[in-house]
N, C-alpha and C positions, 0 to 999 in steps of 0.2 A: 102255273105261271102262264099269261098270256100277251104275247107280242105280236103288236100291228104295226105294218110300214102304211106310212101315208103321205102321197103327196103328187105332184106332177112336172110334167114338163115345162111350167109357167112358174116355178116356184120352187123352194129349198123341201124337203124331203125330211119327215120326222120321222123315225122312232121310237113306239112306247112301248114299253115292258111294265107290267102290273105284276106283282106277286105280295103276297104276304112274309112281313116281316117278322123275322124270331128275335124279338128283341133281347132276350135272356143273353143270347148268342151273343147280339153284338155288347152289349154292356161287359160279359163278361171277357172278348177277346179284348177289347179297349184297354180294361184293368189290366190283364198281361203284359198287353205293348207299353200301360205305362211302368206299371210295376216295374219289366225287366228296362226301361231305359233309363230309367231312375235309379236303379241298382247296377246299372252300367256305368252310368255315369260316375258315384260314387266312386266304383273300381277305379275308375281313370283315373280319378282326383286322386287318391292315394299313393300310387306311382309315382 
């Protein structure tokens, strides 16, 4: 991972961060968060 601050006193101030993405990763937490808010939801409704 590599972060560079850039900027000055004439001007607003960026931050970059560069890394490589595990996209496995994110695909699969996504499917959980929908998974369980789908299956939450449900619950509620039955109540």
């Amino acid at each position: 991972m590599s972060a560079e601050i850039i900027g000055g006193a004439d001007g607003p101030t960026a931050i970059y961060v560069t890394s490589s993405v595990n996209w496995s990763l994110v695909i699969g937490v996504t499917i959980v968060i929908v998974g369980g808010t789908i299956a939450f939801l449900r619950w509620k409704k039955k109540k």
